[in-house]
VMD Tcl script that draws the C-alpha trace (Angstrom):
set ca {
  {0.00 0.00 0.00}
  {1.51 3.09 -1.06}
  {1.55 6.06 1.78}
  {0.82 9.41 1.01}
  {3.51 12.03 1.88}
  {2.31 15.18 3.83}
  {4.40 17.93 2.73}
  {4.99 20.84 5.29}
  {3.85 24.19 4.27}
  {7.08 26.06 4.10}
  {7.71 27.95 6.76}
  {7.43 32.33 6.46}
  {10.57 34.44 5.80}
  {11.15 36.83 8.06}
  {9.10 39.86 7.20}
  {5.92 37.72 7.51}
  {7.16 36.59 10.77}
  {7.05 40.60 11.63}
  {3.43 40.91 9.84}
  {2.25 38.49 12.10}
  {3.42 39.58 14.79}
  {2.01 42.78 14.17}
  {-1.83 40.95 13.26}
  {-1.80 38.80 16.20}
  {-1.86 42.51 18.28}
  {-5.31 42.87 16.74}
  {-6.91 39.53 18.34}
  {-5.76 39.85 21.30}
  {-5.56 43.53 22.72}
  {-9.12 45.15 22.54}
  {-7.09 48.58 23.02}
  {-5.23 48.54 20.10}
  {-6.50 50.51 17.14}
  {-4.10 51.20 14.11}
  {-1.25 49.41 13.01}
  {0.69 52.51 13.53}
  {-0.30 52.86 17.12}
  {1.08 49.65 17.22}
  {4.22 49.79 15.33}
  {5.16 52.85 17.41}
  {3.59 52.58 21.17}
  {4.04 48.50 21.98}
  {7.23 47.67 23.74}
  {6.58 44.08 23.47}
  {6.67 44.17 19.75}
  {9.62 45.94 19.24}
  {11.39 43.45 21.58}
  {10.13 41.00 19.43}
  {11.49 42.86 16.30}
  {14.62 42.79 17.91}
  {14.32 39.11 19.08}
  {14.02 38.03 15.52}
  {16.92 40.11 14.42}
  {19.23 38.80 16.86}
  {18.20 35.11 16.68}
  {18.42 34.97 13.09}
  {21.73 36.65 13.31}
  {22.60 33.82 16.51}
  {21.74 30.52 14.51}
  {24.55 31.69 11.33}
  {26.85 31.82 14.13}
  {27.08 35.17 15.39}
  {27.24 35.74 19.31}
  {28.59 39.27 20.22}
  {26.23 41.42 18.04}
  {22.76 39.24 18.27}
  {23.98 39.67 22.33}
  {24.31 43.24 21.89}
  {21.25 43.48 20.54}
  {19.44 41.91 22.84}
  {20.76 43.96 25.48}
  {19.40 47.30 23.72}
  {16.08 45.28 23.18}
  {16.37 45.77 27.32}
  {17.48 48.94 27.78}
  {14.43 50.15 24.99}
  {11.56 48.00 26.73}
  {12.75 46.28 29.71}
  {12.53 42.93 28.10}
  {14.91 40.59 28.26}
  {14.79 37.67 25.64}
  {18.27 35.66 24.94}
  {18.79 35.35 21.04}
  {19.20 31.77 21.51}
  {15.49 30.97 22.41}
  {13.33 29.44 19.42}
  {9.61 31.47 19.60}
  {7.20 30.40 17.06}
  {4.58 32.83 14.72}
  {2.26 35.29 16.04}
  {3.95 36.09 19.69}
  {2.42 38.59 21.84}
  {4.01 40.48 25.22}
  {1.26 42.44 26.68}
  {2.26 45.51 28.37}
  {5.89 43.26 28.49}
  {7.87 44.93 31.41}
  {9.80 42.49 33.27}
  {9.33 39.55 30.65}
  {12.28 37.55 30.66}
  {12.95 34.19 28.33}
  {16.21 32.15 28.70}
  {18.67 30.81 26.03}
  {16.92 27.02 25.92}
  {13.34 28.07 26.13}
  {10.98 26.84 23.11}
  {7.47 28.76 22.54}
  {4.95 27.18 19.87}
  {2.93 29.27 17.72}
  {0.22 31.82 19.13}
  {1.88 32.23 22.82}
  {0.74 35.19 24.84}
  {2.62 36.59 27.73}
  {1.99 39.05 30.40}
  {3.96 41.86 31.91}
  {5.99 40.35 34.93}
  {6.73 36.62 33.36}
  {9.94 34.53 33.72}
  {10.34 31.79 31.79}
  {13.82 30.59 33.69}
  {16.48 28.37 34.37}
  {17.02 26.14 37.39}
  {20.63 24.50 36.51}
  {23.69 26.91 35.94}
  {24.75 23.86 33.60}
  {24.74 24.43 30.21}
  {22.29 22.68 28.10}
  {18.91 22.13 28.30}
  {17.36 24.11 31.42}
  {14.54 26.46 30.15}
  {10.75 25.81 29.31}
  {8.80 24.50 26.56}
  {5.83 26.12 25.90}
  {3.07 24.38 23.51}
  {1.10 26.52 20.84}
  {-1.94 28.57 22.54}
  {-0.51 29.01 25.84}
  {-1.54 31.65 28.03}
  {1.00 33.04 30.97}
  {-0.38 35.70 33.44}
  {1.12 38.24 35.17}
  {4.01 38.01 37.28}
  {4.11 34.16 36.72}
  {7.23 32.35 36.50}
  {7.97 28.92 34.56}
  {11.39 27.49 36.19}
  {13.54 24.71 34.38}
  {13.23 22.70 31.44}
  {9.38 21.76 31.94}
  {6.67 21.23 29.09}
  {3.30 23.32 29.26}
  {1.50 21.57 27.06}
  {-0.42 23.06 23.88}
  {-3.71 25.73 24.86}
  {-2.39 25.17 29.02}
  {-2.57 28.64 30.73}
  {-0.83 29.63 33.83}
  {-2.52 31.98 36.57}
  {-0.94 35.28 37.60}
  {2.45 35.18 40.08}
  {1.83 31.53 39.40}
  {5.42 29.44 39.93}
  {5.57 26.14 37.60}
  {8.08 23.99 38.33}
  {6.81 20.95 36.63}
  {4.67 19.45 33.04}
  {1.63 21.03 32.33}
  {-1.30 19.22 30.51}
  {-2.48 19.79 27.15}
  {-5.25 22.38 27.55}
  {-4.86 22.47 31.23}
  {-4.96 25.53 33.74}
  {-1.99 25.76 36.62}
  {-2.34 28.20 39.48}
  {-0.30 28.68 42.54}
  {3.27 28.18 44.50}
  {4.00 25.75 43.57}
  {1.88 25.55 40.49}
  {-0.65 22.99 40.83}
  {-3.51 21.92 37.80}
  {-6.68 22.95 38.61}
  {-9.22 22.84 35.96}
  {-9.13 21.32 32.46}
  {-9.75 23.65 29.17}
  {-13.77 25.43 29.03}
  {-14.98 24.67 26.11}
  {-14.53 27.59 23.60}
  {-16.52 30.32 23.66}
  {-18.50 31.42 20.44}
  {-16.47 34.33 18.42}
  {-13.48 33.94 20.63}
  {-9.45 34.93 19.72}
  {-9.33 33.46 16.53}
  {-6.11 31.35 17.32}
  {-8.37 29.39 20.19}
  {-7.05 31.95 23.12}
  {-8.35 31.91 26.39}
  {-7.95 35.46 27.95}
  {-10.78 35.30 30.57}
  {-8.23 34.85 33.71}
  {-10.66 36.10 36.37}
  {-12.35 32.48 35.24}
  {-9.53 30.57 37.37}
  {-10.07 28.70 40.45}
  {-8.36 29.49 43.17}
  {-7.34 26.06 45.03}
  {-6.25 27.95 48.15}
  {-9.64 29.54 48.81}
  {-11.20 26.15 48.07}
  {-9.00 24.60 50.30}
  {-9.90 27.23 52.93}
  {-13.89 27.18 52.41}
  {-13.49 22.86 53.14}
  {-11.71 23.58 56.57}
  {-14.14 26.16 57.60}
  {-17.14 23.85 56.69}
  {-15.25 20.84 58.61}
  {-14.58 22.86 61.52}
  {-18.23 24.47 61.48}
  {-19.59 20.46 61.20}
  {-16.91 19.42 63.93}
  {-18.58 22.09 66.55}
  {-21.94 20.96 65.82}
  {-21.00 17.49 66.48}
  {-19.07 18.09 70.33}
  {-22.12 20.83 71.05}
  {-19.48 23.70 70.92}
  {-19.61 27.07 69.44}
  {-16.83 29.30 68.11}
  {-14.36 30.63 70.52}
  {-15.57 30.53 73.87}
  {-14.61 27.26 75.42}
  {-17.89 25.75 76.69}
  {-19.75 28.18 74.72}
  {-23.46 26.95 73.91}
  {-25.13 29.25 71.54}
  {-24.46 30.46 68.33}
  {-24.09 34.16 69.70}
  {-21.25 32.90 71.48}
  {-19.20 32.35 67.98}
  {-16.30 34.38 67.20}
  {-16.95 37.26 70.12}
  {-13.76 37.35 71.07}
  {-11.48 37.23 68.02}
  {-12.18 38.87 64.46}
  {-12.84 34.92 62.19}
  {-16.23 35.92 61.94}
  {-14.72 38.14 58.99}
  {-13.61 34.70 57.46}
  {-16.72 32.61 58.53}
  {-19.47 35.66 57.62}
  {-17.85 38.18 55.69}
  {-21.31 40.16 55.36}
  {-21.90 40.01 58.95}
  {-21.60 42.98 61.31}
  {-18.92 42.08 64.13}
  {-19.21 42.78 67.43}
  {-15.73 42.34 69.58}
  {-15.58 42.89 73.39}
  {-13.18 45.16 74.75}
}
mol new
graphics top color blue
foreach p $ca { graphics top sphere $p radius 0.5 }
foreach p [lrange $ca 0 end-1] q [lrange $ca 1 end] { graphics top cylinder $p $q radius 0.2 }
display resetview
C-alpha cells in the first residue's frame, strides 16, 4: 500500500514573521486601534522585532552582536529575551515589562505573555534548562515557569503563578507551587481566533477552596461536640467568634461585634 507524503507548508521568511506579529496585536488587545499605534507605542513588539533580528543573526553563528542586541532590546523595553530561544509565529508580550525568556526556552505558535513573566532556568549547567511552551498558551502576570518543563499546547498559567513541573495539554496551573486545577472550558462562540483563552478572572483558586473545606469541617466538627466558636464551653451560636475577628472569614457580610 503506497503512503501518502504530507508535505509541510514552508515555513514564512522573516518579514511575515514581523506581519504576524504585528496581526496577532489585533486579536488579542481590545485597546489597540491602528497598526501605527502599534508599530510605534508596543514595547513588546519591538522586543520582538529585535528578538528576531538577533536570533536569526545567533543561529549563522554570530554571538557578540545578536547579544548586543538583545541587550538594547532591554534597555528600549525592559525585556529581556536571549537570542538563543526558538519562539514560534504570532507572539504577543502584553504591556511586556519584566518579561524575561532564557537561552533554551521553546514557545509554539500563538503564545501570549503578560507583563511580569519569567520563563527561567534552574541548573547553571549548560544545556537544556529552560521551558517548553506548547502553541496557545496563556501566561499571566508576574508568573514564572522554572527549568526545562513542558506546558503543554492551549495550558494557561494563573498570575504570580510558579511552575516547576509538566503542564497538561489544555490544562490551567495556578499557585506556589503551580498545581492543575481545571481542564480547558470549552470555547466560547467568536473567541481569539487562534483558540485563546484570555478570561483569567475564570480561574479557580485552590487555596480559597482549600480554605472554604476547613471552615465547613470545623463548622460540622462544633456541631457534632455541642461547641460554638471561641468561647470554650460556649453553647449558643451568639457565642461564635466574640472574642477574636474569624467571623470576617466565617461571615464576611456580617456585622462584628468584639468585646473590649
Amino acid at each position: 500500500m503506497t503512503e501518502a507524503v504530507l508535505e509541510q507548508a514552508p515555513a514564512p521568511g522573516f518579514w511575515a514573521r514581523l506581519r504576524q506579529d504585528v496581526d496577532c496585536v489585533f486579536d488579542r488587545d481590545p485597546a489597540a486601534r491602528a497598526r501605527f499605534e502599534v508599530l510605534t507605542t508596543y514595547p513588546g513588539l519591538h522586543a520582538i522585532f529585535l528578538y528576531r533580528i538577533a536570533h536569526a543573526l545567533w543561529v549563522r553563528g554570530w554571538r557578540w552582536g545578536p547579544r548586543f542586541i538583545s541587550y538594547l532590546a532591554r534597555v528600549w523595553t525592559s525585556i529581556d529575551i536571549h537570542p538563543g530561544a526558538t519562539i514560534g509565529l504570532r507572539f504577543f508580550i502584553d504591556h511586556g515589562s519584566g518579561v524575561v525568556i532564557g537561552e533554551t526556552a521553546e514557545l509554539g505558535d500563538d503564545v501570549t505573555l503578560y507583563h511580569g513573566v519569567t520563563l527561567g532556568g534552574t541548573s547553571w549547567r549548560k544545556g537544556k534548562r529552560h521551558p517548553i511552551l506548547g502553541d496557545g498558551v496563556v501566561v499571566g502576570a508576574g508568573a514564572k515557569v522554572l527549568g526545562p518543563v513542558t506546558l503543554g499546547a492551549h495550558s494557561r498559567v494563573g498570575a504570580n503563578s510558579v511552575v516547576i513541573g509538566n503542564v497538561p495539554e489544555g490544562h490551567t496551573v495556578v499557585g506556589i507551587p503551580g498545581k492543575v486545577v481545571q481542564t480547558r472550558r470549552a470555547p466560547v462562540q467568536g473567541a481569539n481566533p487562534q483558540g485563546i483563552d484570555l478570561d483569567h478572572h475564570l480561574i479557580p483558586d485552590p487555596v480559597a477552596g482549600a480554605i472554604a473545606c476547613l471552615l465547613e469541617r470545623i463548622h460540622l466538627l462544633e456541631q457534632r461536640v455541642g461547641t460554638h466558636g471561641c468561647i470554650p464551653g460556649g453553647t449558643e451560636p451568639a457565642d461564635e467568634c466574640r472574642r477574636c475577628d474569624a467571623r470576617l472569614v466565617c461571615e464576611p457580610n456580617a456585622v462584628l461585634n468584639v468585646e473590649g
